[in-house]
N, CA, C and O atoms as a Tinker XYZ file with bonds, in Angstrom:
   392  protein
     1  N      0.837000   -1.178000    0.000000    73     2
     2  CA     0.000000    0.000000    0.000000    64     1     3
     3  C      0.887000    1.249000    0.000000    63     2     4     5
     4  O      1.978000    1.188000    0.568000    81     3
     5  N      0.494000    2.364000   -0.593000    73     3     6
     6  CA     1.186000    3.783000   -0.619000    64     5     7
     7  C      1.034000    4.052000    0.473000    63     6     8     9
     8  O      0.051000    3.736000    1.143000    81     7
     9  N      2.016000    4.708000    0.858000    73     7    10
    10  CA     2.180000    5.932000    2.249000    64     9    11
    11  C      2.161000    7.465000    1.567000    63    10    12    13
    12  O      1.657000    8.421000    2.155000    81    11
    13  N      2.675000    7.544000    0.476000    73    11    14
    14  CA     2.860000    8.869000    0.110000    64    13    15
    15  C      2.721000    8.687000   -1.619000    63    14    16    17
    16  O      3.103000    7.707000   -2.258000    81    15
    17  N      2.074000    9.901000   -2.157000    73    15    18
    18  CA     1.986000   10.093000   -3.457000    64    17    19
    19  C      3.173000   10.198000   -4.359000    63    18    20    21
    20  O      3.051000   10.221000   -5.584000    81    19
    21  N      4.367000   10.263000   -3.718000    73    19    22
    22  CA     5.279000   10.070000   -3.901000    64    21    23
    23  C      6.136000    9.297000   -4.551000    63    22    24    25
    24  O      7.199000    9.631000   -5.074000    81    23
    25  N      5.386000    7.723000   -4.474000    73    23    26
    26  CA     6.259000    7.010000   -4.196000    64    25    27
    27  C      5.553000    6.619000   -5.734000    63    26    28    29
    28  O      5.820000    5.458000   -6.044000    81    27
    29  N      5.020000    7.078000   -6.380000    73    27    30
    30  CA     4.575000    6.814000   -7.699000    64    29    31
    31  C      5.312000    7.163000   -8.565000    63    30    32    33
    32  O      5.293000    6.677000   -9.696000    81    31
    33  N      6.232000    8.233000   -8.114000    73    31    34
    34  CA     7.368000    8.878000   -9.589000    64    33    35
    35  C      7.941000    7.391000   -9.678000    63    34    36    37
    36  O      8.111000    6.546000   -8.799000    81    35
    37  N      8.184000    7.372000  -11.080000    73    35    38
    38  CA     9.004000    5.762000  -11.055000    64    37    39
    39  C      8.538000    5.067000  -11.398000    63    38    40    41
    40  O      9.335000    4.459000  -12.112000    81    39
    41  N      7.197000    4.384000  -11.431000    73    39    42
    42  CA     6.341000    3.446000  -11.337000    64    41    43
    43  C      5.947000    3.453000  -13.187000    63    42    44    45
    44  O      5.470000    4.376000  -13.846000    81    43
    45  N      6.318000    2.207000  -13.594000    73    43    46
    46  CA     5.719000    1.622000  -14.827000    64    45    47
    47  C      4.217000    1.602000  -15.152000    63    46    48    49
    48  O      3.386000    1.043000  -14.437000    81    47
    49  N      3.932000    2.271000  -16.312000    73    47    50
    50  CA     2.296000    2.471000  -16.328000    64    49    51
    51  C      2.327000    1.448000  -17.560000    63    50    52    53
    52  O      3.241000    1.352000  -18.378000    81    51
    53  N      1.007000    0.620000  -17.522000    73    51    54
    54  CA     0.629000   -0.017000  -18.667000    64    53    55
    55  C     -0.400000    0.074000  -19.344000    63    54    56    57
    56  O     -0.778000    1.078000  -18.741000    81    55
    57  N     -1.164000   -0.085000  -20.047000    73    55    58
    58  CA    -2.679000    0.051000  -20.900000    64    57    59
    59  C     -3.275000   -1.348000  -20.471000    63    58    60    61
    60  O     -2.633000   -2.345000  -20.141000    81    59
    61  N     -4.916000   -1.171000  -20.565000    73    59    62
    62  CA    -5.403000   -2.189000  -20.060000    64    61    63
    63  C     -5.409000   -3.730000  -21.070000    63    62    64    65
    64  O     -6.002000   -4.799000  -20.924000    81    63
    65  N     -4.550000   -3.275000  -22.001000    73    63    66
    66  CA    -4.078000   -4.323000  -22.888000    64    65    67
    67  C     -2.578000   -4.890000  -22.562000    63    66    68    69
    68  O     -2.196000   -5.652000  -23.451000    81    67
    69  N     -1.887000   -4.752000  -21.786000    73    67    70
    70  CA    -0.617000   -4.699000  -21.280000    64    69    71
    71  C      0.643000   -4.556000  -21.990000    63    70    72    73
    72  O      1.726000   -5.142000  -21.996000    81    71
    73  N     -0.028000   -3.298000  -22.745000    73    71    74
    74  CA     0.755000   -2.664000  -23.139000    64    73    75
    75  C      1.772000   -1.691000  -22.537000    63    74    76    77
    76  O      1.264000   -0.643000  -22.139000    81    75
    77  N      3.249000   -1.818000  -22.365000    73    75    78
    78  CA     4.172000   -0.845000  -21.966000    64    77    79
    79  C      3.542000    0.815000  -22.047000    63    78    80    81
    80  O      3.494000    0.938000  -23.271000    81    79
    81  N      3.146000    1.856000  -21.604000    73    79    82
    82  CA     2.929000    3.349000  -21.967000    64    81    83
    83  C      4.682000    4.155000  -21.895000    63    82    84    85
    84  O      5.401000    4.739000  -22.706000    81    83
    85  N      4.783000    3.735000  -20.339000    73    83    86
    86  CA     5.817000    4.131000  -20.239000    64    85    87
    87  C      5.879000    4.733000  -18.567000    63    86    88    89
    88  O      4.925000    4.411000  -17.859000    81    87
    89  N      6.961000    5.578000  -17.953000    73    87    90
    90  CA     7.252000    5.820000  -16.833000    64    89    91
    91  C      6.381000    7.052000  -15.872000    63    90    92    93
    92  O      6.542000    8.143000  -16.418000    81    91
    93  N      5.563000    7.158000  -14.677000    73    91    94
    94  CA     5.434000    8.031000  -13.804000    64    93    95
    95  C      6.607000    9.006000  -13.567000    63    94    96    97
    96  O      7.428000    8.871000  -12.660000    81    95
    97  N      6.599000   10.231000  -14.684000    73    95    98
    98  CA     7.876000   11.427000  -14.493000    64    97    99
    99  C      7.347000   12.342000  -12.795000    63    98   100   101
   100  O      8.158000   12.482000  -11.880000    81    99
   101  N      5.815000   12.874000  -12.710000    73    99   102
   102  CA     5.740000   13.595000  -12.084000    64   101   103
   103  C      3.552000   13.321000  -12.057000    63   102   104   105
   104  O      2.667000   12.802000  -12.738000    81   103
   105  N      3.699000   13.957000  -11.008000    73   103   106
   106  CA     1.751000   14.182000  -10.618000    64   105   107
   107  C      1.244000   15.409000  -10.674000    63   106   108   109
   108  O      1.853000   16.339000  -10.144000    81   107
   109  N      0.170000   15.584000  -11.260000    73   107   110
   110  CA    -0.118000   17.387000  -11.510000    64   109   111
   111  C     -1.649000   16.289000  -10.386000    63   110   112   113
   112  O     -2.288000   15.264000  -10.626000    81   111
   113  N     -1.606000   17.333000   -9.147000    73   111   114
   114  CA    -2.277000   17.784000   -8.300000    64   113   115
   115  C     -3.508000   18.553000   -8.228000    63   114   116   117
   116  O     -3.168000   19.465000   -8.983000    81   115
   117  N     -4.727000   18.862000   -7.860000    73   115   118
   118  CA    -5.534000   19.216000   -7.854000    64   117   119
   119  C     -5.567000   19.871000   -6.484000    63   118   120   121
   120  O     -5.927000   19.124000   -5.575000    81   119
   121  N     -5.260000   21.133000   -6.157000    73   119   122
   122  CA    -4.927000   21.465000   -4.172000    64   121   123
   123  C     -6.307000   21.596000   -3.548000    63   122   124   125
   124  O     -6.481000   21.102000   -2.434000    81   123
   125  N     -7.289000   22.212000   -4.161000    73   123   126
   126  CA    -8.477000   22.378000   -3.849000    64   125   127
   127  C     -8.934000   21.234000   -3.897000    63   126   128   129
   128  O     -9.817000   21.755000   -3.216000    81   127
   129  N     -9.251000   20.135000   -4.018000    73   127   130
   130  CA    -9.641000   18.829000   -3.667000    64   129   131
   131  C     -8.797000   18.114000   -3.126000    63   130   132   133
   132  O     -9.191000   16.958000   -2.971000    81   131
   133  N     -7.557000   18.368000   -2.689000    73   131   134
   134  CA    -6.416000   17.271000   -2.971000    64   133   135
   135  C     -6.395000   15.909000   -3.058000    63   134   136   137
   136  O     -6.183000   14.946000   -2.321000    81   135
   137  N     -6.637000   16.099000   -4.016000    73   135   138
   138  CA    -6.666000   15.023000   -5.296000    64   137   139
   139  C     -5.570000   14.952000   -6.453000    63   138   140   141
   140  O     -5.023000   15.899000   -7.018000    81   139
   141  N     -5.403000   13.665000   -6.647000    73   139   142
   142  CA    -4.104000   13.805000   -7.829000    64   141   143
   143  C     -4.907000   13.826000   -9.254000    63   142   144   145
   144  O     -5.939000   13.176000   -9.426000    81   143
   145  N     -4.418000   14.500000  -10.071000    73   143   146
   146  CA    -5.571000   15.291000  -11.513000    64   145   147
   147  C     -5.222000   14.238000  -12.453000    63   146   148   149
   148  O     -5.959000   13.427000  -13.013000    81   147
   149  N     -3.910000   14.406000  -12.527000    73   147   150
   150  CA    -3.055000   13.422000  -13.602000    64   149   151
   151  C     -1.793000   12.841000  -13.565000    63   150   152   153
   152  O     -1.031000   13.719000  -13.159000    81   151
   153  N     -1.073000   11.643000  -13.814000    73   151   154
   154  CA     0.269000   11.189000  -14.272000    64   153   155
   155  C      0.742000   11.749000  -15.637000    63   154   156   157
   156  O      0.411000   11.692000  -16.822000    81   155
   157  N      1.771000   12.370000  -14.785000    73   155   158
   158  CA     2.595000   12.937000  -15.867000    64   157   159
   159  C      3.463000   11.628000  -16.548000    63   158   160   161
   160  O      3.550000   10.801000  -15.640000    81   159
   161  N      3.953000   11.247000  -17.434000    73   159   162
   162  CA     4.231000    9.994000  -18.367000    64   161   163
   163  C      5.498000   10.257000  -18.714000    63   162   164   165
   164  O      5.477000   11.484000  -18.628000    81   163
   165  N      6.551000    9.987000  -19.034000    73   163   166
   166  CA     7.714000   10.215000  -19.400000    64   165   167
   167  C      8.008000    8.872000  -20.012000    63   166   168   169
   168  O      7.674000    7.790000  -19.529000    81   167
   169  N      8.759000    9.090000  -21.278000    73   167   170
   170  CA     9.624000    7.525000  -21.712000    64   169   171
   171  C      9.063000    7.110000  -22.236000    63   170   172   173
   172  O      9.351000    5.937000  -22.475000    81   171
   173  N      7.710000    7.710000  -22.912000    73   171   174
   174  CA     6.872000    6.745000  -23.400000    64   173   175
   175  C      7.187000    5.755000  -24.930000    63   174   176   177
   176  O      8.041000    5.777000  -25.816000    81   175
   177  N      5.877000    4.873000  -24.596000    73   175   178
   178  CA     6.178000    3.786000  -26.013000    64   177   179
   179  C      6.019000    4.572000  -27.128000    63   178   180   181
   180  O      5.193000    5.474000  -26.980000    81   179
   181  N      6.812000    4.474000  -28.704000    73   179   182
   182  CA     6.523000    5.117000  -29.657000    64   181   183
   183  C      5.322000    4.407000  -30.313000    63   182   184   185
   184  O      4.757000    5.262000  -30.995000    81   183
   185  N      4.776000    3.408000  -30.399000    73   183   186
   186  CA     4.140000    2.265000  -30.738000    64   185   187
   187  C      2.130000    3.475000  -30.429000    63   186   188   189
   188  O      1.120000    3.733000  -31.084000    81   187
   189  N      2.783000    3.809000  -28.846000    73   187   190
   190  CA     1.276000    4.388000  -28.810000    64   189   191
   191  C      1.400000    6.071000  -28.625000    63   190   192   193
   192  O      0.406000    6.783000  -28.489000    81   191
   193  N      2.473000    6.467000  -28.640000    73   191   194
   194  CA     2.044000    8.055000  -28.678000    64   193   195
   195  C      3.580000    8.066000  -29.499000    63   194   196   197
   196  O      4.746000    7.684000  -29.396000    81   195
   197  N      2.573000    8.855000  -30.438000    73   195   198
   198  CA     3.976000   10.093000  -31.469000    64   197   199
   199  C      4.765000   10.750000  -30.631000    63   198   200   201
   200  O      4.517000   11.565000  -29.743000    81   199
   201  N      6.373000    9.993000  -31.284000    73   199   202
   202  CA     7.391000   11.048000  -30.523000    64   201   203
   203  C      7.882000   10.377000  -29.489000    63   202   204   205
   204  O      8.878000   10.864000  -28.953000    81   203
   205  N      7.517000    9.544000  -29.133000    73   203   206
   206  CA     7.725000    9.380000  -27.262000    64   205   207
   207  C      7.258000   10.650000  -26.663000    63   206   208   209
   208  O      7.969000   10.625000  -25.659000    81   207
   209  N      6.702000   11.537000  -26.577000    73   207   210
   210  CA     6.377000   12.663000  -26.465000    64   209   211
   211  C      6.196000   11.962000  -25.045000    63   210   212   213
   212  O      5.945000   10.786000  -24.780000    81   211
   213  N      6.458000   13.346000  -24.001000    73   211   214
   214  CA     5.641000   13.062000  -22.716000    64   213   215
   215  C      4.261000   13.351000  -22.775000    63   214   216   217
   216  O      3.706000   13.952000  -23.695000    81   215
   217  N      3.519000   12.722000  -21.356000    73   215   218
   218  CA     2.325000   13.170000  -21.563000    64   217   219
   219  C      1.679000   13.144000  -20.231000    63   218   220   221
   220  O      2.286000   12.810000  -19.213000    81   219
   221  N      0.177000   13.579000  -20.263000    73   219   222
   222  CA    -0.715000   13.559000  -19.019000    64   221   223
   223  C     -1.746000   12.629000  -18.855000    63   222   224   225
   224  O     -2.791000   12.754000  -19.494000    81   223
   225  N     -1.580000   11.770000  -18.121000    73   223   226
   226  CA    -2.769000   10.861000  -18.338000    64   225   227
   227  C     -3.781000   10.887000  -17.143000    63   226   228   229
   228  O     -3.426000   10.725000  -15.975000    81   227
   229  N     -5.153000   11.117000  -17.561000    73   227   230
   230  CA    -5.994000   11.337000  -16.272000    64   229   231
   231  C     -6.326000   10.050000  -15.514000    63   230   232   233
   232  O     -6.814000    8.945000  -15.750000    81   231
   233  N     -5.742000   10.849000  -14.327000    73   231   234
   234  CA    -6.188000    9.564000  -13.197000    64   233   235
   235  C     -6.978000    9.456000  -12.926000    63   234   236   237
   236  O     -7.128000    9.159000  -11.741000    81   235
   237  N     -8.227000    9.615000  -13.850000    73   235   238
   238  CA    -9.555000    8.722000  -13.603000    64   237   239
   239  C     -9.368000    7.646000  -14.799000    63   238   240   241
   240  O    -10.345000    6.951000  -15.082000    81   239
   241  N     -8.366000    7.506000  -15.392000    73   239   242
   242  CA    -8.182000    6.211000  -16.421000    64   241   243
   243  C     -7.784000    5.515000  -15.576000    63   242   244   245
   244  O     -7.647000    4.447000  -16.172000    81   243
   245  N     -7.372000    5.294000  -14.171000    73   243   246
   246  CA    -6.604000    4.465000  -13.977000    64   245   247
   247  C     -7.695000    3.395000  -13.206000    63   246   248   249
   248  O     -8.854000    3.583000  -12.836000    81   247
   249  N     -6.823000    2.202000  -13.128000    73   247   250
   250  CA    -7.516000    1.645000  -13.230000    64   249   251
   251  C     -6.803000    0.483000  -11.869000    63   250   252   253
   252  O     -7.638000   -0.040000  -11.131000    81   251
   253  N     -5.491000    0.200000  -11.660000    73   251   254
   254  CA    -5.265000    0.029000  -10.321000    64   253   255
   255  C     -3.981000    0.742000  -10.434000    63   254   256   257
   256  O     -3.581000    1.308000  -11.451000    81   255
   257  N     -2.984000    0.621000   -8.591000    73   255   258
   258  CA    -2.104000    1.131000   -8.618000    64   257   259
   259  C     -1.492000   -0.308000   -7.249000    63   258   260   261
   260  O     -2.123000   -0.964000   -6.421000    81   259
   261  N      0.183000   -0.253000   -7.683000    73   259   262
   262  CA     0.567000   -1.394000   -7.083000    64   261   263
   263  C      2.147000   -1.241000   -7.552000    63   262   264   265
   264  O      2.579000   -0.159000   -7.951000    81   263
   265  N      2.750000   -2.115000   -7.489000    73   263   266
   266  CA     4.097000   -2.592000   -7.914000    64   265   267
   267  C      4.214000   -1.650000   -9.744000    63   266   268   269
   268  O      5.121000   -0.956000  -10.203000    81   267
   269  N      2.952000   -2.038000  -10.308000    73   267   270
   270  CA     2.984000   -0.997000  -11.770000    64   269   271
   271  C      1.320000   -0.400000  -11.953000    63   270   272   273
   272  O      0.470000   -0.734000  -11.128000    81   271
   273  N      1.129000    0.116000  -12.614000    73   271   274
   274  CA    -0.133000    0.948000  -12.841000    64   273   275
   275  C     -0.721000    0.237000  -13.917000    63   274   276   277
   276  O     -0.054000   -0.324000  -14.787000    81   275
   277  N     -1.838000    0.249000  -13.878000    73   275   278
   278  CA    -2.841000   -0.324000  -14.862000    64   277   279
   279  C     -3.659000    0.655000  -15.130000    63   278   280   281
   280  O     -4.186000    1.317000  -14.237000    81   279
   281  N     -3.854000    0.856000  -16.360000    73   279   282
   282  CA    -4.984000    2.156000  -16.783000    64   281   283
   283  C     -6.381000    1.302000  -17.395000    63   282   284   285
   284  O     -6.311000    0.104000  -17.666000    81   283
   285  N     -7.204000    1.827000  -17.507000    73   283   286
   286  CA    -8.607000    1.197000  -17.373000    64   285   287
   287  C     -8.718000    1.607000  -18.650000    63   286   288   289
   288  O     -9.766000    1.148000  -19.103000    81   287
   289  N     -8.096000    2.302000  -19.508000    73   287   290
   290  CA    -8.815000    3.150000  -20.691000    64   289   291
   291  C     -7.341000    4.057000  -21.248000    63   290   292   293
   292  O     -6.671000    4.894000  -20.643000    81   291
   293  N     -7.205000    3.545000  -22.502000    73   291   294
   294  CA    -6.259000    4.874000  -23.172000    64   293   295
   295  C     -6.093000    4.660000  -24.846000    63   294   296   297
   296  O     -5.795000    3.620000  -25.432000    81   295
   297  N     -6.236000    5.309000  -25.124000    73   295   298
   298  CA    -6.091000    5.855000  -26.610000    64   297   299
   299  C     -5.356000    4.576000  -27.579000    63   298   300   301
   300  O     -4.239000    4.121000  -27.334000    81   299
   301  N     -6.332000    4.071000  -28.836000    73   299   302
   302  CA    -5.186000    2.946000  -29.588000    64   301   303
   303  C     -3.527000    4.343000  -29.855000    63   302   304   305
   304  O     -2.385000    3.994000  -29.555000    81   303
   305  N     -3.731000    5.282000  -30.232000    73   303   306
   306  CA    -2.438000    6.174000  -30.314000    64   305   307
   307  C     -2.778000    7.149000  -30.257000    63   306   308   309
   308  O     -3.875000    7.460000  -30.721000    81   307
   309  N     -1.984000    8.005000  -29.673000    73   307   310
   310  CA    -1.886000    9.930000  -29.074000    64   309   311
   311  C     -0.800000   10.470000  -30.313000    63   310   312   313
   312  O      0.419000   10.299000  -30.345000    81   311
   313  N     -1.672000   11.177000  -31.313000    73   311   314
   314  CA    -1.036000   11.535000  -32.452000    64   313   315
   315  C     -0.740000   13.755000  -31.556000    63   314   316   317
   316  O     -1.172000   14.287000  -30.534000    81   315
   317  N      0.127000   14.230000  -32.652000    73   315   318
   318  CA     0.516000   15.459000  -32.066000    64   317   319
   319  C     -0.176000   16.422000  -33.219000    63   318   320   321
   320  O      0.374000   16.437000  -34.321000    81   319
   321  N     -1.452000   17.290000  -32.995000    73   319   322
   322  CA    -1.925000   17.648000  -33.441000    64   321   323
   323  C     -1.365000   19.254000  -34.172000    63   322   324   325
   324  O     -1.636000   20.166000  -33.391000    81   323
   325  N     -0.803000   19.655000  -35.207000    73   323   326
   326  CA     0.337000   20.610000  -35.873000    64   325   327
   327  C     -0.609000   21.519000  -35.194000    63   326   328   329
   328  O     -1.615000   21.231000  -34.546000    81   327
   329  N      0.024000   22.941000  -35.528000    73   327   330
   330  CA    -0.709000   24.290000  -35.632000    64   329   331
   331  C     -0.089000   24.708000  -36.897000    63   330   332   333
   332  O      1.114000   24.705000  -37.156000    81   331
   333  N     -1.095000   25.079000  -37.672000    73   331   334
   334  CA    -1.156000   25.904000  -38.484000    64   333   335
   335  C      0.158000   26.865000  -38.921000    63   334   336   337
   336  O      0.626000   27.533000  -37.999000    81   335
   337  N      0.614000   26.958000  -39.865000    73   335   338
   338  CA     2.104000   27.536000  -40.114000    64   337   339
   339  C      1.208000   29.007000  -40.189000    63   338   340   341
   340  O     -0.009000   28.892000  -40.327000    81   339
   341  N      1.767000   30.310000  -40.104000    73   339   342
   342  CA     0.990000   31.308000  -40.467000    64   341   343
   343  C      0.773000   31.481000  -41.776000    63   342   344   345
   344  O     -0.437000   31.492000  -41.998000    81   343
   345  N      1.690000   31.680000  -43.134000    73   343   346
   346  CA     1.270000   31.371000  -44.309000    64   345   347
   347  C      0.150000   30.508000  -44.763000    63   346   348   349
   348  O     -0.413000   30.864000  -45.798000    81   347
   349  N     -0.334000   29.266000  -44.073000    73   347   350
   350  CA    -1.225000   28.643000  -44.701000    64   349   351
   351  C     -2.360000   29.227000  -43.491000    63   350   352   353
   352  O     -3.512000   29.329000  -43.912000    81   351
   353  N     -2.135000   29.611000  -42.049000    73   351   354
   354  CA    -3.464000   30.563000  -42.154000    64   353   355
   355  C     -4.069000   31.598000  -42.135000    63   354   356   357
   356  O     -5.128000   31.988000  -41.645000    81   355
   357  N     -2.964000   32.184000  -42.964000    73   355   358
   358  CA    -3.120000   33.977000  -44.117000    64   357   359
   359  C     -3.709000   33.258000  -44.969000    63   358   360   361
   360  O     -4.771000   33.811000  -45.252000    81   359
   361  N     -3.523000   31.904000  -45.772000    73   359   362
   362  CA    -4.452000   31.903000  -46.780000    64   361   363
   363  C     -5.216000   31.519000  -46.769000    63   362   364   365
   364  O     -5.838000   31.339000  -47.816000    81   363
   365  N     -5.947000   30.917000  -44.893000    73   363   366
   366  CA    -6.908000   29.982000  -44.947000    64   365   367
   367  C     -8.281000   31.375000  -45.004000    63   366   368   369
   368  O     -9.349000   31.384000  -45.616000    81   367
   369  N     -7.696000   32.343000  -44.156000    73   367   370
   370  CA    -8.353000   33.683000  -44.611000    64   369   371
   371  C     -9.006000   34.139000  -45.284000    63   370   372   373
   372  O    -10.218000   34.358000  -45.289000    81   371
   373  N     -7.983000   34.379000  -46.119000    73   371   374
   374  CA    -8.379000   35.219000  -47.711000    64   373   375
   375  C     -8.890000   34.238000  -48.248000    63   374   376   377
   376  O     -9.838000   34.784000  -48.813000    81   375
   377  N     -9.000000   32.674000  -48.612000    73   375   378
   378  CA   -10.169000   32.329000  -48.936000    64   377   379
   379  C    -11.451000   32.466000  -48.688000    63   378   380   381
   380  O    -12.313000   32.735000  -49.525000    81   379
   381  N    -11.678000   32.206000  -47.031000    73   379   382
   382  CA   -13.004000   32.069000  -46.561000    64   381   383
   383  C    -13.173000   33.722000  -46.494000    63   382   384   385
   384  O    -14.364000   33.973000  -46.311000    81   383
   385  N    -12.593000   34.597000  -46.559000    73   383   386
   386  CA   -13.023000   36.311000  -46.872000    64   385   387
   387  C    -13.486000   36.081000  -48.542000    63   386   388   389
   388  O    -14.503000   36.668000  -48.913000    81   387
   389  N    -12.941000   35.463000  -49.255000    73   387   390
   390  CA   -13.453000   35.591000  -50.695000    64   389   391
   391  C    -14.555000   35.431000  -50.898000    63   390   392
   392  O    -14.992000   35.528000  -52.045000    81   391
């Protein structure tokens, strides 16, 4: 059993397919409830998120917590959604102005 929220940095997260995600970097907190909001993800698999990118996963996906984490629910892949270069949206503009 946990003593401290703490003791989660570190801890191997998996998908409820047992799939590798990747590592507990850090916990984003909720102070007004204190409640933990999300696992911050570090190291992740390239297989399910573009990049290895880090990420946030809400700890209401989860699904147990122990020796490694089990998530109840997560994405077949976490793609990285671009922004817009400004040239293409100067011209996304002046079209829809035309």
């Amino acid at each position: 059993m946990l003593e401290e929220v703490s003791e989660l940095i570190g801890v191997q997260v998996y998908s409820n397919k047992g799939i590798f995600l990747g590592n507990v970097n850090n916990l984003i907190i909720d102070i007004d409830s204190c409640r933990v909001d999300s696992l911050f993800v570090s190291d992740t698999n390239p297989l399910l998120v573009e990049d290895s990118r880090n990420i946030a996963v809400p700890y209401r996906w989860v699904q147990s917590v122990g020796d490694i984490i089990i998530l109840r629910f997560f994405p077949k892949r976490v793609t990285v959604k671009r922004a817009p270069t400004a040239a293409k949206a100067q011209a996304a503009e002046e079209e829809s102005a035309a």
